[in-house]
C-alpha positions as CSV (number, residue, x, y, z in Angstrom):
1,X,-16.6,-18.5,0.8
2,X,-14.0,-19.9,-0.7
3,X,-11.6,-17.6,-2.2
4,X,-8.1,-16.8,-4.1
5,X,-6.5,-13.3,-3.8
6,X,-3.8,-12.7,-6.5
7,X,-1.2,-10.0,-5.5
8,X,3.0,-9.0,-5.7
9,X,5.2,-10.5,-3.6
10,X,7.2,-7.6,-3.2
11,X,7.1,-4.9,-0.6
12,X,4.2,-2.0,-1.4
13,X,0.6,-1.0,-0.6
14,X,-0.9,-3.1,-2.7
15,X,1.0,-6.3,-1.3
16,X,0.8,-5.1,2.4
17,X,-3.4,-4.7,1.7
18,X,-3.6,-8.3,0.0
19,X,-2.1,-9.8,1.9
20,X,-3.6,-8.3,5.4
21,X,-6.9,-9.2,3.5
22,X,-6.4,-12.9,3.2
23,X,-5.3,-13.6,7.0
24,X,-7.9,-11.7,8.3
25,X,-10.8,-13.2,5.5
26,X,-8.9,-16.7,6.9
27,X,-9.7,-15.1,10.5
28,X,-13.4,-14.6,9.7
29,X,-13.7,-18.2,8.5
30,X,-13.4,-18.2,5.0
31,X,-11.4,-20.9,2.7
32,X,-8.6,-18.2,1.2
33,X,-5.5,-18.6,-1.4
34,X,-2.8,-16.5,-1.6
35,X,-1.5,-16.4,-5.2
36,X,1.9,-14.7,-5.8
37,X,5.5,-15.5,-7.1
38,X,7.0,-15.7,-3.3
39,X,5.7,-15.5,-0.2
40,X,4.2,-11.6,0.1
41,X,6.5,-9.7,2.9
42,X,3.5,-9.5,5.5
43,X,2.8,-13.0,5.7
44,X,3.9,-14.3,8.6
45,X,3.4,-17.6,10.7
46,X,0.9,-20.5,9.3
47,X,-2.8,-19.7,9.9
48,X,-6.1,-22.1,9.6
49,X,-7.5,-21.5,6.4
50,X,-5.0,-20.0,4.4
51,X,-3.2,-21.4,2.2
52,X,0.2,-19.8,-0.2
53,X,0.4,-20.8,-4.1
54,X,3.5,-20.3,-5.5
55,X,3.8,-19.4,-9.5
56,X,6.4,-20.8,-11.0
57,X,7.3,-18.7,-14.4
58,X,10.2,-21.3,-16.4
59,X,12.3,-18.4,-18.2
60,X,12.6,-19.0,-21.9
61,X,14.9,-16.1,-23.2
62,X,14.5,-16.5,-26.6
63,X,10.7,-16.2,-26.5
64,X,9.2,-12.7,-25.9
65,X,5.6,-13.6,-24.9
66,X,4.2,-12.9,-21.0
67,X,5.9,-15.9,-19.2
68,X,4.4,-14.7,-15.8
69,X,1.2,-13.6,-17.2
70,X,1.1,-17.1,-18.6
71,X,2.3,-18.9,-16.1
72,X,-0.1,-17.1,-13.6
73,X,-3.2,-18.1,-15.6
74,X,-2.5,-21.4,-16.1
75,X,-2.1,-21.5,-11.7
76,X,-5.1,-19.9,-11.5
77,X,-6.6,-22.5,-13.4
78,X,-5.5,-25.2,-11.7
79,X,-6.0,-23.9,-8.0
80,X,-10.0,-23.4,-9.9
81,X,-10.1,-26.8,-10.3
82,X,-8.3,-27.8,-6.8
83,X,-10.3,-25.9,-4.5
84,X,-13.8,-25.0,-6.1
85,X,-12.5,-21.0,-5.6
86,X,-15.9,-18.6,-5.4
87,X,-13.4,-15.4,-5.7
88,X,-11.3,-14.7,-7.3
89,X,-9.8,-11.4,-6.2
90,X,-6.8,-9.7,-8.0
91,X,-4.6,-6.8,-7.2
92,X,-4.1,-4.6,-10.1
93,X,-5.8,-4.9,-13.4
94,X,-2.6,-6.1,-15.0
95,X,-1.5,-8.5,-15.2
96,X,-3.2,-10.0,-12.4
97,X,-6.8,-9.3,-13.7
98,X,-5.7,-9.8,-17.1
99,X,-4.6,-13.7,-15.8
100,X,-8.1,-14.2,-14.1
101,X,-10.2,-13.3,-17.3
102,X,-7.8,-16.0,-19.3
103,X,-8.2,-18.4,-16.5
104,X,-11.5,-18.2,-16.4
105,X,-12.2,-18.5,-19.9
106,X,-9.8,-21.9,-20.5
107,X,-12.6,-23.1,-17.4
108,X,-15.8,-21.9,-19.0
109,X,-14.3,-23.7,-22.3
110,X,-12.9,-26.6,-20.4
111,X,-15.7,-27.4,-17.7
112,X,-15.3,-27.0,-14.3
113,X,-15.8,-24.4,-11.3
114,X,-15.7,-20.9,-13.1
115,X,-15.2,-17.9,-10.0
116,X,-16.5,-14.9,-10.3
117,X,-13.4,-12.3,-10.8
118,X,-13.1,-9.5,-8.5
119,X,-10.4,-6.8,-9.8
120,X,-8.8,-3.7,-7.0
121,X,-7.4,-0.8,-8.6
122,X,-4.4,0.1,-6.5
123,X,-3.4,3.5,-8.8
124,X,-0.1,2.3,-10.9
125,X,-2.2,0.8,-13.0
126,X,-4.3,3.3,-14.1
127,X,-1.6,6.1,-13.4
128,X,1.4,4.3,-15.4
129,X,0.0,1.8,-17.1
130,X,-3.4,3.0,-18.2
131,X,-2.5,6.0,-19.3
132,X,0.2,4.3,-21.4
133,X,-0.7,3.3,-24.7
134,X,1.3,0.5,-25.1
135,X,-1.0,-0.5,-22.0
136,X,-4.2,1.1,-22.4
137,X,-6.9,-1.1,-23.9
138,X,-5.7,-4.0,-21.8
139,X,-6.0,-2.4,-18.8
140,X,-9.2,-1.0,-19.6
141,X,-10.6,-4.3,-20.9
142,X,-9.5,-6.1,-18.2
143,X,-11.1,-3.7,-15.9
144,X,-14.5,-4.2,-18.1
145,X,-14.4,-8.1,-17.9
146,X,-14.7,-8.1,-13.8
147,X,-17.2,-9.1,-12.7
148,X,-16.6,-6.7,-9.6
149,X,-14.2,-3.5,-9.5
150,X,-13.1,-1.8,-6.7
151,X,-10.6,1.4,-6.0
152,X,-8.9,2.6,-2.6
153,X,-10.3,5.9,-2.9
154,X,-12.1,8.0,-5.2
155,X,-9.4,10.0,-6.3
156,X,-8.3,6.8,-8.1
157,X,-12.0,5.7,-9.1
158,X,-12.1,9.6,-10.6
159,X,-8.4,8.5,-12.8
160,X,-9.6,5.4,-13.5
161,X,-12.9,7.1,-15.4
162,X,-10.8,10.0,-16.8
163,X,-7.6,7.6,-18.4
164,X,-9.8,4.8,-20.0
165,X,-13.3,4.3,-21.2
166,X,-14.7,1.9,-18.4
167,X,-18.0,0.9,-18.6
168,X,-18.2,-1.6,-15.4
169,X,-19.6,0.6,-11.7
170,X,-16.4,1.1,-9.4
171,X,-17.2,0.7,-5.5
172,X,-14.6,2.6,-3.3
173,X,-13.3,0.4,-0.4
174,X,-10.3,2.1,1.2
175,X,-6.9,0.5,2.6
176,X,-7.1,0.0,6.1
177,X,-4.9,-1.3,9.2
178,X,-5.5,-3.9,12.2
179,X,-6.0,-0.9,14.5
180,X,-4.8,-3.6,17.7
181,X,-1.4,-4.4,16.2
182,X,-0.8,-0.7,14.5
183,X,-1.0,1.6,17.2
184,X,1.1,3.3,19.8
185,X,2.9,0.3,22.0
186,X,6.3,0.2,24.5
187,X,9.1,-0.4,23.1
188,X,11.7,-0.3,25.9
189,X,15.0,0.9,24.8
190,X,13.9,1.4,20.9
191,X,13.8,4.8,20.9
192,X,17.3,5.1,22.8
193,X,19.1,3.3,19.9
194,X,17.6,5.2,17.2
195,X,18.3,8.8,18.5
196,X,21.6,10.5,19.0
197,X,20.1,12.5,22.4
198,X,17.1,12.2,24.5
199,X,15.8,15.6,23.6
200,X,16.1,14.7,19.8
201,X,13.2,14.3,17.6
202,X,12.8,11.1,15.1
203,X,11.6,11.6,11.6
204,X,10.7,8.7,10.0
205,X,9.3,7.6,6.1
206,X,8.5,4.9,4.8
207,X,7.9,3.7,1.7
208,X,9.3,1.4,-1.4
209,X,11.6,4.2,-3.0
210,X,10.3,4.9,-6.4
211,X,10.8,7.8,-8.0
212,X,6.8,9.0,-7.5
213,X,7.8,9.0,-3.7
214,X,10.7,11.7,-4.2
215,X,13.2,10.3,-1.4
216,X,15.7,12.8,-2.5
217,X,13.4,15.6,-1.3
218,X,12.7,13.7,1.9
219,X,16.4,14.7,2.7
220,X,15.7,17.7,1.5
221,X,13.2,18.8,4.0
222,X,14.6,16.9,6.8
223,X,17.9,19.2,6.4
224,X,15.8,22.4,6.8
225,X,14.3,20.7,9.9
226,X,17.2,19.4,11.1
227,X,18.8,23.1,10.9
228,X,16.0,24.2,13.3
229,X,15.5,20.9,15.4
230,X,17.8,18.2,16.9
231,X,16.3,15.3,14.7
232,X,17.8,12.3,12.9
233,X,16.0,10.9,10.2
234,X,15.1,7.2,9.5
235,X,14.9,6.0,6.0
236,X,12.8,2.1,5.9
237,X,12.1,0.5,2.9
238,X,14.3,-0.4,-0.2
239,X,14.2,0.3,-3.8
240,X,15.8,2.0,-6.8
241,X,16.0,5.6,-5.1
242,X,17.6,5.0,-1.7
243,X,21.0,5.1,-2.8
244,X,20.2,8.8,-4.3
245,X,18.5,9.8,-1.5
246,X,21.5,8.7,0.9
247,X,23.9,10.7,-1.5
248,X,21.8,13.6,-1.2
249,X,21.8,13.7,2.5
250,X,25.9,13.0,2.5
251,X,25.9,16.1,0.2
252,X,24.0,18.3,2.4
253,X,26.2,17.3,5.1
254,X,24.1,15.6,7.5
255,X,26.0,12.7,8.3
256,X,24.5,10.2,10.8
257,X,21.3,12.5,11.1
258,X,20.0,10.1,8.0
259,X,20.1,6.4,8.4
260,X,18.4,4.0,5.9
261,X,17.2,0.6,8.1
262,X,16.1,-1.7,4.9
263,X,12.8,-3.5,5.0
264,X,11.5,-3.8,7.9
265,X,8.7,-6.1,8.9
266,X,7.6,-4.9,12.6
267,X,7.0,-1.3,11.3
268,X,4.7,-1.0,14.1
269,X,7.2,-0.9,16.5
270,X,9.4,1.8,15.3
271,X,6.3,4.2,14.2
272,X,5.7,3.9,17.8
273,X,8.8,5.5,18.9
274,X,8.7,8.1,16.0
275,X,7.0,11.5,16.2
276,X,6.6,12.6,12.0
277,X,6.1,10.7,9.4
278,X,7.2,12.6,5.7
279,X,5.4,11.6,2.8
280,X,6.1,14.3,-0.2
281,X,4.9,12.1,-2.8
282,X,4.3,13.5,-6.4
283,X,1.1,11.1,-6.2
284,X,-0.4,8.9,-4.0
285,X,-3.7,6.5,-4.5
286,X,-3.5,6.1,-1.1
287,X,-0.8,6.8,1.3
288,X,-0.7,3.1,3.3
289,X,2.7,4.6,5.2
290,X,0.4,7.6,6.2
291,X,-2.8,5.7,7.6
292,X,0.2,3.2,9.3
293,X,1.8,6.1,10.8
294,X,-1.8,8.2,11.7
295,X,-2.7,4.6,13.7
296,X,0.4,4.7,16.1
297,X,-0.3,8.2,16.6
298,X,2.2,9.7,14.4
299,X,1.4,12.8,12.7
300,X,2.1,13.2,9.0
301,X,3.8,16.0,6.7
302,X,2.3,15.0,3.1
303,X,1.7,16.3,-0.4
304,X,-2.0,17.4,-1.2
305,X,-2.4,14.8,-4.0
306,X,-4.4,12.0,-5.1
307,X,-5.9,10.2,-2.4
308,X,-4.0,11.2,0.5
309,X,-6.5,14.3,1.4
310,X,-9.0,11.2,1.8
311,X,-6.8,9.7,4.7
312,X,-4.4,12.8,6.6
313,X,-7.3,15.2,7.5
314,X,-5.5,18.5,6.8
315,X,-5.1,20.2,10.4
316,X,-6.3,17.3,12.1
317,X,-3.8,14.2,12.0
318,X,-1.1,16.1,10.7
319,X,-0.4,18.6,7.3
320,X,-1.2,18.7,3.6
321,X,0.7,21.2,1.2
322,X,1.5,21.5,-2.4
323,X,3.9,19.2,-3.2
324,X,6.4,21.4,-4.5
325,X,6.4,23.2,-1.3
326,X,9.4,21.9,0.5
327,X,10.0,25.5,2.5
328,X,6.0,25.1,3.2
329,X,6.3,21.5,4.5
330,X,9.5,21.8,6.1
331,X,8.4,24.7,8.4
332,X,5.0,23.2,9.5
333,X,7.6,20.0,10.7
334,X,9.1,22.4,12.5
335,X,6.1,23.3,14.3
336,X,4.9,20.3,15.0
337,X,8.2,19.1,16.4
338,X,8.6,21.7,18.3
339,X,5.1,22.3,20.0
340,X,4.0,19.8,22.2
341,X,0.0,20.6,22.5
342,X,-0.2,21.0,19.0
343,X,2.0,17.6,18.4
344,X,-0.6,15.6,20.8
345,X,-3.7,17.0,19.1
346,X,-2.4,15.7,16.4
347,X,-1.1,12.6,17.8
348,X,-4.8,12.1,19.2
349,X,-6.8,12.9,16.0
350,X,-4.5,10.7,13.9
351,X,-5.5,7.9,16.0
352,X,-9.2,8.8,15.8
353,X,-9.0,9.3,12.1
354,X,-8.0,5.7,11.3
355,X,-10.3,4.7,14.5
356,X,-13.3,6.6,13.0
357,X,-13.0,5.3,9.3
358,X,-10.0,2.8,8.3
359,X,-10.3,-0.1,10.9
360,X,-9.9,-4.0,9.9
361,X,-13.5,-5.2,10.5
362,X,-15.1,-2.2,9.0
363,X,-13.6,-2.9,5.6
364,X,-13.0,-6.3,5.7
365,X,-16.8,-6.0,6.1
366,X,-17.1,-4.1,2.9
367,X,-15.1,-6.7,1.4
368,X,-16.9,-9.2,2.3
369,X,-20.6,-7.6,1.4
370,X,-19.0,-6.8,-2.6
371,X,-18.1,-10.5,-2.8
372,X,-21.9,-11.7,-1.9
373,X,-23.3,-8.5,-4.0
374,X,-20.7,-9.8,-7.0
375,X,-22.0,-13.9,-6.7
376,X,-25.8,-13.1,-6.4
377,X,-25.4,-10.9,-9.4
């Protein structure tokens, strides 16, 4: 097939998932084109049979209307046109599926190759943007004009059908990982220059620092771990709450116990050094940094909401608790940290988790089935 997967650039579930997709589509054979402003974080080296379009958005300050939205559309068009695209698969309804019903309407009008659009619902925009009413009818007739719709779990296909009056079936095709480069590897010497003493435990979460991930109470139950455990935490990714969170932790006094490392691209490598992952989110579609994490057999601390009870089974690859429960959340860290049978049962049933259920040719399979479902329809 020949296909174009729209996405952001920037780092984030729905980027990391996109853009996983296209190389290993391009792996299975398929003709596959990225679409995004920049190069998307995970792709890497050049691969046979995937190609990167850039959109270029000209700035016009004095004008008001969508540039990128604009822009984007008119790409889409053109790469149409170019390449004969089959697919076209977006990531999030707006703007991205917004861009692909425009594009395809300037082709049907126009003449030429008209795709068929495939839209996955990644959770801001239903949660943010949908339920937004400056947002609302766009979303939700965006979502209607697919051809194909998709979610990444059905805690997000349930939102979606609550927030907005949808009338188009959702299929529910979860994240997943390439279980042969996420899982637990050697990494001679790693460990040694993360941690202050041998006997110490490492913390680690990860994610893109937006207020919905609450970074500052990260901190907050690290310092009632760290009280009990020798541990040092490790902050990776970037984004607006970082610098908060890294106040909070000088405030509570815990000096080089926190350390923020940035963006990182080989997260593999240091979740396989690492022994918790914290995820306390206020909501979660998904939980990418928790089925990461449960592949390198890392268990996970993580707020019982959204879809996350759909990848950390509770008891089993870690520990779900009300969100608002730091005390709750910091004490079963404790015990996990500090009990080495119960930290390798749950080492060992993270691993089978994402084994069992969240594997790459298991949903790239589903992937590719919806597409052929979508263009015999």
């Amino acid at each position: 097939m020949r296909i174009g997967i729209v996405c952001y650039a920037s780092v984030g579930g729905s980027g990391v998932v996109a853009t996983e997709l296209a190389r290993s589509l391009a792996r299975r054979g398929h003709d596959v084109h990225l679409v995004s402003t920049e190069p998307p974080f995970r792709l890497r080296d050049f691969q046979t049979g995937l190609a990167f379009h850039r959109v270029d958005t000209p700035s016009y300050p004095l004008l008001r209307e969508p540039q990128y939205l604009l822009s984007l559309a008119n790409r889409l068009v053109q790469l149409a046109r170019e390449v004969k695209l089959e697919v076209l698969h977006a990531h999030y309804a707006v703007p991205h599926a917004t861009a692909a019903y425009l594009a395809r309407q300037i082709l049907t009008a126009n003449g030429g190759p008209v795709p068929r659009i495939v839209t996955t619902l990644h959770g801001t925009d239903i949660t943010l943007l949908g339920s937004n009413s400056s947002y609302s009818e766009t979303v939700a007739f965006s979502i209607n004009q697919s051809d194909g719709v998709t979610a990444v779990s059905e805690s997000l296909k349930a939102d979606t059908y609550r927030a907005m009056r949808i009338q188009r079936d959702i299929q529910v095709i979860p994240n997943y990982v390439n279980c042969t480069t996420y899982c637990r590897q050697p990494v001679p010497g790693l460990r040694e220059r993360l941690v202050n003493r041998p006997d110490h435990k490492l913390v680690v979460h990860i994610s893109n620092f937006r207020p919905v991930k609450r970074a500052e109470v990260v901190v907050d139950i690290f310092a009632r771990v760290h009280a009990q455990v020798g541990s040092r935490l490790l902050l990776v990714g970037e984004g607006p709450d970082l610098d908060g969170a890294l106040a909070r932790a000088r405030k509570l006094g815990l000096g080089d116990a926190v350390v923020a490392l940035g963006d990182q691209e080989d997260v593999a490598a240091l979740l396989s050094v690492a022994d918790l992952l914290l995820l306390p989110s206020s909501q979660e579609s998904f939980g990418q940094a928790a089925l990461e994490a449960m592949a390198c057999s890392v268990p996970v601390i993580a707020s019982r909401v959204g879809g996350l009870p759909e990848v950390v089974a509770d008891g089993v690859s870690g520990f779900l608790l009300p969100p608002d429960d730091i005390d709750g959340m910091a004490a079963r860290a404790v015990e996990v940290l500090t009990d080495d049978a119960l930290h390798a049962r749950l080492a060992e049933g993270a691993r089978r988790v994402v084994c069992e259920r969240f594997c790459e040719p298991c949903i790239v399979s589903e992937y590719e089935a919806f597409y052929g479902k979508v263009l015999a329809a």
